[in-house]
C-alpha positions in Angstrom: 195.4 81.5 179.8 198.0 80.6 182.3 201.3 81.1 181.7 202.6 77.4 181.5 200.0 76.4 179.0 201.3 76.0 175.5 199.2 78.3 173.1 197.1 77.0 170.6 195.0 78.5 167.7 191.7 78.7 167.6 189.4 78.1 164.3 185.8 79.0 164.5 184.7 75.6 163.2 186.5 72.4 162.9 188.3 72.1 159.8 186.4 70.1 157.8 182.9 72.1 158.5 185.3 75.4 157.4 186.2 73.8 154.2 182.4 72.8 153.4 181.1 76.3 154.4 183.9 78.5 152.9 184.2 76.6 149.6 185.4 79.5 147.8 187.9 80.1 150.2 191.6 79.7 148.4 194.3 77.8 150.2 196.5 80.5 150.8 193.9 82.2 152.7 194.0 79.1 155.2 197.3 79.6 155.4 197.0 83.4 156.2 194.6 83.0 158.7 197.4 81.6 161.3 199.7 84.1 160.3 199.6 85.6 163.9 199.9 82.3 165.7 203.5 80.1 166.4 205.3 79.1 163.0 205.2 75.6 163.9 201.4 75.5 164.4 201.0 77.6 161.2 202.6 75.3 159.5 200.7 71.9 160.7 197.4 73.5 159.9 198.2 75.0 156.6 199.8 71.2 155.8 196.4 69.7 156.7 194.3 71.8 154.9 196.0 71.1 151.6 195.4 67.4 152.4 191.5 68.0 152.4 191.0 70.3 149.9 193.4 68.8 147.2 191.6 65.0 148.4 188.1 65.8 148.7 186.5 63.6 146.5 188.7 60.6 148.0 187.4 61.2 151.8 183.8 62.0 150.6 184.0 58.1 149.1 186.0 56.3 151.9 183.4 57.8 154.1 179.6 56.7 152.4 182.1 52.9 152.0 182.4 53.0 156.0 179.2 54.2 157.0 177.5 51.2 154.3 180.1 48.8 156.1 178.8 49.5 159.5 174.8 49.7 158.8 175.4 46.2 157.4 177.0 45.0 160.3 174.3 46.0 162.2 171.4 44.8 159.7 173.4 41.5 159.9 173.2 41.3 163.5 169.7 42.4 164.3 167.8 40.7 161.7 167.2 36.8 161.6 165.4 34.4 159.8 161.8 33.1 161.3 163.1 29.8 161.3 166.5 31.1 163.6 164.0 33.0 165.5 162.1 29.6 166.4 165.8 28.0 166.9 164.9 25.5 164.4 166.4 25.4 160.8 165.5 22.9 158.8 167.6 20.5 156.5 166.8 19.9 152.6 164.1 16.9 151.5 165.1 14.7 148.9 164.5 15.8 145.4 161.9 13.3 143.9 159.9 13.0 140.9 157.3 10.6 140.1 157.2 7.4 137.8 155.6 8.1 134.3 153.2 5.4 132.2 152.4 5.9 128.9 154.9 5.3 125.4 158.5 6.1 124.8 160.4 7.2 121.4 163.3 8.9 120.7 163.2 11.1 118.0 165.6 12.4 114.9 164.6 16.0 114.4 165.5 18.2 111.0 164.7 20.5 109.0 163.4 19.9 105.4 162.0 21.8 102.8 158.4 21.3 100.7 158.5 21.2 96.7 158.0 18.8 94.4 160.2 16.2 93.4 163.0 15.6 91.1 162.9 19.1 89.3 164.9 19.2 86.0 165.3 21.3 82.5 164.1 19.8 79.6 165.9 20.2 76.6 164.5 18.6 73.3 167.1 16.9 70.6 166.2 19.4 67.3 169.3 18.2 65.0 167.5 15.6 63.2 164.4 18.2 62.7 164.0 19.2 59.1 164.0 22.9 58.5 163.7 25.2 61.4 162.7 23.4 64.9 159.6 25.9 65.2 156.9 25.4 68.1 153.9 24.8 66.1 151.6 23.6 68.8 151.0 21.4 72.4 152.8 23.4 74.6 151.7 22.8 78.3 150.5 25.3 80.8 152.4 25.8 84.2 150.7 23.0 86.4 150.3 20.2 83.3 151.2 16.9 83.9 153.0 14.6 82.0 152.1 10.5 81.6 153.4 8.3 78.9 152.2 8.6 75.8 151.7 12.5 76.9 152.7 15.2 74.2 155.2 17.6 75.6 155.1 19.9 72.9 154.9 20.2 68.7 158.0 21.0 67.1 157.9 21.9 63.2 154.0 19.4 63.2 156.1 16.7 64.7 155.2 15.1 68.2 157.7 14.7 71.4 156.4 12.1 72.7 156.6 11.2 76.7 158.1 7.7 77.8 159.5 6.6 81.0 163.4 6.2 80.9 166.1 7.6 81.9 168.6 7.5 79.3 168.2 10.9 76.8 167.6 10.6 73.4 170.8 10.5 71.3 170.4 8.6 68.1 167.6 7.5 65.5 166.4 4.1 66.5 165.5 2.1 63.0 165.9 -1.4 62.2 169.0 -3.0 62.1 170.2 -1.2 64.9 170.9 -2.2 69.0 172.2 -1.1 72.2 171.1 -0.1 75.8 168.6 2.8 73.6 166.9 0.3 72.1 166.4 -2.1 75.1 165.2 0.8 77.2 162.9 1.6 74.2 161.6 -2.0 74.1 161.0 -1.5 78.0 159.1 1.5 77.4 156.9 0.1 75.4 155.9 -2.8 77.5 155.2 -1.0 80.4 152.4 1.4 77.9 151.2 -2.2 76.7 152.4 -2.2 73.2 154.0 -5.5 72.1 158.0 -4.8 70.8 158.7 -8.4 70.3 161.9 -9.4 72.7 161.8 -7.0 75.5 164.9 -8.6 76.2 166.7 -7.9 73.1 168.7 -4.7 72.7 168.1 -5.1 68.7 165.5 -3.2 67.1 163.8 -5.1 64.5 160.4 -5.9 62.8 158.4 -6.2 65.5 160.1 -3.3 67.2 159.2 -1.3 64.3 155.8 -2.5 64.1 155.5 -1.8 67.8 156.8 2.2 67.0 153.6 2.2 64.3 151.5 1.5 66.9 153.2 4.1 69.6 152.2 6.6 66.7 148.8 5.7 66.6 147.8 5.5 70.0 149.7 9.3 70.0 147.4 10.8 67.3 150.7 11.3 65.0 151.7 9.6 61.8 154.6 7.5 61.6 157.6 9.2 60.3 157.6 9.5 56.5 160.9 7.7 54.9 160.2 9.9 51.6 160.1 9.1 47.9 163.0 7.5 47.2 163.0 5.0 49.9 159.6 3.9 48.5 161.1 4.2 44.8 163.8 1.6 45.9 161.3 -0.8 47.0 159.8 -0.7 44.2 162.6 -1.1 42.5 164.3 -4.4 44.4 160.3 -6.2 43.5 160.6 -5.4 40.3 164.5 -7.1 40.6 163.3 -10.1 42.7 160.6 -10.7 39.7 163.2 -10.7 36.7 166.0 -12.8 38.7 162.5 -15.5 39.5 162.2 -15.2 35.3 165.9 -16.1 34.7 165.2 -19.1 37.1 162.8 -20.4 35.4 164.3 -20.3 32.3 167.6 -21.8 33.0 165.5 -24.8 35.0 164.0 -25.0 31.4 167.4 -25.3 29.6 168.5 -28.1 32.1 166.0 -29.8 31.7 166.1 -29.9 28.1 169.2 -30.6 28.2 168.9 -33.6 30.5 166.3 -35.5 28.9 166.2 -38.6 26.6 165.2 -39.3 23.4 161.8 -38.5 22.1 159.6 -40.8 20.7 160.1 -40.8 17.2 164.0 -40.7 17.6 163.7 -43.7 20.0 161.5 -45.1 17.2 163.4 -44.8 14.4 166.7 -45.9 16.2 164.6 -49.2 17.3 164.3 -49.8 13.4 167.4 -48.9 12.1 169.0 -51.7 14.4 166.1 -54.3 13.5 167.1 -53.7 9.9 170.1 -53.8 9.9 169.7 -57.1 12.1 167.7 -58.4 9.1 170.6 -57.4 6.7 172.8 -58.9 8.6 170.8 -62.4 8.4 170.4 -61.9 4.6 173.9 -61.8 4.1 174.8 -65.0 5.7 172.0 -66.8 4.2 173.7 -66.1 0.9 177.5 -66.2 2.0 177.9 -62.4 0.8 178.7 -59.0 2.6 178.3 -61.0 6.0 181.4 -58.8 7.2 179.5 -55.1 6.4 176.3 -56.2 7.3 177.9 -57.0 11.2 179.2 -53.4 11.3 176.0 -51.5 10.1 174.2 -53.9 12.9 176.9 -52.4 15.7 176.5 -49.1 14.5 172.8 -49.2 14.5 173.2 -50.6 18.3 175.5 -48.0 19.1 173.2 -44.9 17.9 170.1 -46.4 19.7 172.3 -46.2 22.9 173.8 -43.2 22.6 170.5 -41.5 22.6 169.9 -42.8 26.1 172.9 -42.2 27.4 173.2 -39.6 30.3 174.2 -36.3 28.4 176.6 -33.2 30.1 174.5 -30.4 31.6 177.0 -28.6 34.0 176.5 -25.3 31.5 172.8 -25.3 32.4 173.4 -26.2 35.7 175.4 -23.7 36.0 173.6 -21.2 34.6 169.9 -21.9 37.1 172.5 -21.8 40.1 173.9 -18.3 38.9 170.0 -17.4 38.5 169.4 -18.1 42.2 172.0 -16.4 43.3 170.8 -13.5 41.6 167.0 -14.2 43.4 168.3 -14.5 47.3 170.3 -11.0 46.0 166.9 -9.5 45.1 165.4 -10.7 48.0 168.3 -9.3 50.5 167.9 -5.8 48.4 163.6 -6.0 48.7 164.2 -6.8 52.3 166.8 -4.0 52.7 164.5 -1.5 50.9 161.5 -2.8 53.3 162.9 -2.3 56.2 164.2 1.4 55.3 160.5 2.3 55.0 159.3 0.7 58.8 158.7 2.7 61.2 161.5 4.8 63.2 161.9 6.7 65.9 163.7 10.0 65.5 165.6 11.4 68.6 163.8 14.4 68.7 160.0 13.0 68.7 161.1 11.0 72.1 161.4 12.5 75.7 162.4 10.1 78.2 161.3 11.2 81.9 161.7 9.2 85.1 159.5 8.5 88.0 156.4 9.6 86.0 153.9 11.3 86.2 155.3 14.6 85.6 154.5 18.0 86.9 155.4 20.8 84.8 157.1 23.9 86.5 158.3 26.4 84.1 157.9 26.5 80.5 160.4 28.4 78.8 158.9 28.8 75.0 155.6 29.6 73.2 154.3 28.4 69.9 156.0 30.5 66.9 159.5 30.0 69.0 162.5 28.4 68.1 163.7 25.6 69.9 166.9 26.1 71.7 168.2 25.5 75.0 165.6 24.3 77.8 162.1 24.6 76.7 160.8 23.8 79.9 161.3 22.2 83.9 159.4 19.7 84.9 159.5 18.2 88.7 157.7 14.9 90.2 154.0 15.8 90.1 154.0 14.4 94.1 155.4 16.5 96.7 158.3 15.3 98.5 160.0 16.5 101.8 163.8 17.3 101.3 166.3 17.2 104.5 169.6 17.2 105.8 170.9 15.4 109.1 173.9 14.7 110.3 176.1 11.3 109.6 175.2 10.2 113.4 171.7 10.4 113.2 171.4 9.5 109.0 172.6 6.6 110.5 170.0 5.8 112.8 167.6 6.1 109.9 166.1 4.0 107.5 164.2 4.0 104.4 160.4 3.2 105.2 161.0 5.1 108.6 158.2 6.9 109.4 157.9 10.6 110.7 155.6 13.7 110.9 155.6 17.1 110.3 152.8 19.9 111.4 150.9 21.7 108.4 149.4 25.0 108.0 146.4 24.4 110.7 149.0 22.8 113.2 148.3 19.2 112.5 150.4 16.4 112.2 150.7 14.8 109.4 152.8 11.5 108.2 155.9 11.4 105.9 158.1 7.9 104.9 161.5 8.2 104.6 161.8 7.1 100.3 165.7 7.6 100.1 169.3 8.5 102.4 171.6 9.6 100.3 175.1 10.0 102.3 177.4 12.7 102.0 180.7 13.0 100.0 182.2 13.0 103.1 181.8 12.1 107.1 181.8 15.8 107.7 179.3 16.0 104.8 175.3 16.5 106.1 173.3 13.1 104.5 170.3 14.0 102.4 167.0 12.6 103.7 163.8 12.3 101.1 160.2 11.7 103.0 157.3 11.1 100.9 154.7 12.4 102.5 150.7 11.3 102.7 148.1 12.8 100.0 147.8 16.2 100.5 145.3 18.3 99.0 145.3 20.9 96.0 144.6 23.9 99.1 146.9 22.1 101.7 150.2 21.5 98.8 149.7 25.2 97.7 150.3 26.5 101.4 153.1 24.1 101.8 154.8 24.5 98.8 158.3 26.4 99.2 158.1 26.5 102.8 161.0 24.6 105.5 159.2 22.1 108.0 160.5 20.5 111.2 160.1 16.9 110.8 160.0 14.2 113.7 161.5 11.0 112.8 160.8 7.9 115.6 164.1 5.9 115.9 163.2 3.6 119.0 159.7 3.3 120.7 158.4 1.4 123.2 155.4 -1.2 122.1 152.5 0.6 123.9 152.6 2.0 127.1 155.6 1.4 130.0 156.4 2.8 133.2 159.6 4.9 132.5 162.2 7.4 135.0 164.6 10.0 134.7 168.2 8.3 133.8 169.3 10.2 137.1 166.6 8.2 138.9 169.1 4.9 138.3 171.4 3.8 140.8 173.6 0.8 140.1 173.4 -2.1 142.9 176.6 -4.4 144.2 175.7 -6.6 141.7 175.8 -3.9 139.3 171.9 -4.1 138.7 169.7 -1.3 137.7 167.8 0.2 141.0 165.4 3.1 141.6 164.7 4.2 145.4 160.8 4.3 145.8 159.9 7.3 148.8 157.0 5.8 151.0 156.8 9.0 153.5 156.9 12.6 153.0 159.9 13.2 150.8 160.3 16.7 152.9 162.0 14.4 156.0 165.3 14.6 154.2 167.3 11.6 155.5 164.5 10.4 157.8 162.2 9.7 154.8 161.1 5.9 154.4 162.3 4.8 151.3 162.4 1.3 149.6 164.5 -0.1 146.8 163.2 -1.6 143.6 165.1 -3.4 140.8 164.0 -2.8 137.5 165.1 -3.6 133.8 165.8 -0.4 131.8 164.8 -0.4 128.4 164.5 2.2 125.7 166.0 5.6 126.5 165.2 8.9 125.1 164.4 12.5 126.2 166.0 12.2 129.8 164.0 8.8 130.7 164.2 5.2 130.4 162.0 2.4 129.6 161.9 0.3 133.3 160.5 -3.1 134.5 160.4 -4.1 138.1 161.9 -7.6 138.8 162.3 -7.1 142.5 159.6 -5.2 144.4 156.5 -3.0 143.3 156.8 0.1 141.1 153.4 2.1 140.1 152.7 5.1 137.7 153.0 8.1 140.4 155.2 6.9 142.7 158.1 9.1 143.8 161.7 8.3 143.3 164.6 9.9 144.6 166.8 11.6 141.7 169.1 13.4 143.9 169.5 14.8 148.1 
C-alpha cells in the first residue's frame, strides 16, 4: 500500500453474501470485526449492516418485484403476435345475426300450485236435531264425491241432503215463510228437475212443499214427521168446519121460514072469511039492518088476508146464517192452518248447500257413533285447478279464457284456461290467477297433486309464421322509419362489407325480437343483419 492511499478495510465477502452465510452472526460482532480499522470506517460499516439485517425481509421483496419488472419488459419486447409478425393486424367484422321465420308470442310466466278446487270445512246445522246429533250412518270415504241429491252423512236416521247453493242453512223452511233461503231453495230444486211452483217467488208455499215431498223421495228418506198433535189439530179444525157447515144450514132454514107466505089452508081460509063477510055485508043492506057492522067485519076480513102476504121482518135470521158463515171461512182458515203445519218442511240441518258441484271429499273428520260438532268434514272441487300468483303488470296483461301450458310428470305440455283473476288488496299486492286445466287422468292427477308448476301464459302471438330480428337489429331512418341493414358479402370485411338497407314494419315483440315486414327491398329467413360494429 503506498503511503498516500487512504486505507480501507477489507471483508472477505461483500456484505450481503456475509450476512447470508453467517446468519447466526450477531450485530455486534459486525461491528467488532472493524474494531482495528479507522473509527470513521468502523462506524459506516457497522451503520450498514444494521440496515440489512434489521430490513431483510423488505430487500428480499423489492428485489423478486424488480427482477419480475424487468423479465416482463423483456417478454413484452421480444414476443409478438403472428398477425404483427406478418405486419398486418386486422380490424373487427360487423357483428351480424341472421333473420328468423317461424311464430312469435310473448309469454307471462308463474308459478302455480296443483290441488283441487275450492277446498272448504263442512260444518252441519245440529240445533234443530232432536236428541243427541249422533252419526248413525252415510259417511263418505276420503275420495267420494258429492252431486245433488247426494247424502253427505246420517245424523240421528236423518238425511243431509246435498244441493247446489251457496247460502248455509240457517232457518226451517215451511209454508208460510220467504226470503233469499227460500228462493235459492226453489232454484235448487229446478236445476234437480223437481217442480217448486214459482221459481221466482222467494215464498214457500204448497207447491214448494209438495216439491220438498218429492226431494225426499227421490233421496230414499221420508219427509219430516210434524207429530201427533199437528195431525190431532187437523182433525180437529174438519171436525169444526163440519159443525159451523150444520149451523149454516140451519139458520138458512129459519130464514127461510121466516120469510115465506101463507100456506094454503091459511090463504084458504082468509079467502073465505072475506067472501063471507062480503055476503054479510050484502044481507044487511038488503034488509036496512047492521049495514054499518057488517062494512067493518068485511075490512077486517080484507085486512087479515093481506097481512098474511105481506113481506114479514127476518133480519134476526138473517143475522143469525151470516154469523154462521162467519164461523165456516173461520173453520176453513183453522183446517187450512192445521194443513199446512203438516206439509212437508225442510229442517236446516237435513240441507247442505255446496257450490260449483260436484264435490270431492278431502278429509272427513267423524265416524258413525260420533257426535256431531265442529267440521265433520272438507270437501274441495272434485276437478283440479291450477292456483298462481303474478304481479299487477302482467295480471294485467291477462285475461280470463287465456290459454297457457304447463309440463307434467313425463315432460309434456299440457293446456290450462285462465277461469278467474282475482286482484290484489293492493297495487303492491300479487293478483291471484285460477287455470283450469284439460282432463287429466286418475295416474297423471295423483302425481300432480300438491306439487308447484311453472305455467306459460301467451299474451301476443303472431298469426302463423313471420320473419322476425333482434330489437338491436332496428335502426331508425330520416323519416323515422324502421330499417334493418341486410350484409351481402362476408360480414368479416368490417367497414368494407357490402351491405343494403331494407325497410320493414315491426310487429309483435317479445323475447329480444320483433315481428318485421319488408316494404322497401327484399328480406329472407337466413339473411344476415348487422346488430352492432
Amino acid at each position: 500500500m503506498r503511503d498516500d492511499e487512504t486505507p480501507t478495510t477489507k471483508f472477505p465477502l461483500d456484505v450481503e453474501e456475509n450476512i447470508d452465510v453467517e446468519e447466526n452472526l450477531d450485530i455486534e460482532d459486525v461491528i467488532d470485526a472493524g474494531t482495528d480499522e479507522t473509527e470513521g470506517d468502523t462506524s459506516k460499516v457497522s451503520g450498514w449492516g444494521r440496515v440489512l439485517r434489521g430490513n431483510r425481509t423488505l430487500w428480499i421483496v423489492a428485489a423478486c418485484a424488480v427482477v419480475s419488472l424487468v423479465a416482463g419488459l423483456l417478454i413484452g419486447h421480444f414476443l409478438i403476435s403472428p398477425a404483427e409478425a406478418d405486419g398486418d393486424t386486422p380490424e373487427p367484422g360487423l357483428v351480424t345475426v341472421p333473420v328468423e321465420f317461424g311464430s312469435l308470442s310473448n309469454d307471462v310466466t308463474l308459478r302455480a300450485d296443483v290441488g283441487y278446487a275450492d277446498a272448504v270445512e263442512v260444518t252441519i246445522d245440529t240445533t234443530g236435531t232432536e236428541g243427541r246429533a249422533v252419526v248413525t250412518g252415510q259417511v263418505p270415504a276420503v275420495g267420494a264425491t258429492f252431486t245433488p241429491l247426494s247424502i253427505a252423512l246420517e245424523v240421528a236416521g236423518r238425511p243431509v241432503i246435498v244441493l247446489p247453493g251457496e247460502l248455509p242453512a240457517y232457518r226451517t223452511l215451511r209454508v208460510g215463510v220467504s226470503g233469499p233461503d227460500v228462493l235459492q231453495l226453489k232454484q235448487a230444486l229446478a236445476s234437480i228437475g223437481i217442480n217448486p211452483g214459482d221459481a221466482a217467488s222467494d215464498l214457500f208455499d204448497g207447491a214448494t212443499a209438495d216439491a220438498v215431498g218429492q226431494l225426499y223421495a227421490q233421496a230414499g228418506y221420508p219427509a219430516p214427521s210434524t207429530g201427533e198433535e199437528a195431525t190431532a189439530s187437523v182433525r180437529s179444525a174438519e171436525d169444526a168446519v163440519r159443525s159451523a157447515n150444520d149451523s149454516v144450514s140451519q139458520a138458512q132454514a129459519a130464514l127461510d121460514a121466516a120469510g115465506s107466505g101463507p100456506s094454503k089452508v091459511d090463504s084458504w081460509q082468509a079467502d073465505v072469511k072475506v067472501a063471507q063477510a062480503e055476503q054479510a055485508l050484502a044481507d044487511a043492506k038488503a034488509t036496512g039492518e047492521g049495514v054499518q057492522q057488517a062494512e067493518w067485519d068485511l075490512q077486517t076480513a080484507r085486512l087479515e088476508r093481506d097481512q098474511l102476504w105481506a113481506a114479514k121482518n127476518t133480519g134476526a135470521e138473517r143475522a143469525m146464517l151470516d154469523s154462521a158463515y162467519a164461523q165456516v171461512d173461520a173453520a176453513n182458515e183453522a183446517l187450512e192452518t192445521a194443513r199446512e203445519s203438516v206439509l212437508p218442511f225442510l229442517p236446516s240441518s237435513e240441507v247442505l248447500y255446496l257450490t260449483e258441484l260436484p264435490r270431492r271429499v278431502d278429509a272427513v273428520n267423524v265416524k258413525r257413533g260420533d257426535t256431531v260438532s265442529g267440521s265433520s268434514m272438507t270437501v274441495s272441487g272434485a276437478t283440479v285447478r291450477l292456483t298462481g300468483a303474478a304481479a299487477e303488470a302482467d295480471a294485467r296483461l291477462l285475461t280470463a279464457g287465456a290459454e297457457g301450458v304447463f309440463e307434467l310428470p313425463d315432460g309434456t305440455e299440457h293446456r290450462a284456461v285462465i277461469s278467474a283473476l282475482n286482484a290484489g288488496k293492493d297495487s303492491k299486492a300479487r293478483w291471484e290467477v285460477l287455470l283450469d286445466p284439460d282432463p287429466l287422468t286418475a295416474e297423471q292427477i295423483q302425481q300432480l297433486q300438491g306439487s308447484n308448476v311453472r305455467v306459460k301464459i301467451a299474451v301476443g302471438a303472431t298469426d302463423g309464421d313471420v320473419l322476425s330480428v333482434p330489437l338491436a337489429a332496428l335502426t331508425a331512418g330520416p323519416g323515422g322509419e324502421s330499417r334493418v341493414e341486410v350484409v351481402e358479402s362476408d360480414p368479416r370485411e368490417g367497414e368494407d362489407a357490402e351491405t343494403r338497407i331494407v325497410v320493414v314494419k315491426t310487429g309483435l315483440a317479445a323475447r329480444g325480437a320483433v315481428e318485421v315486414t319488408p316494404i322497401e327491398g327484399e328480406l329472407e329467413e337466413g339473411e344476415l343483419v348487422v346488430v352492432g360494429r
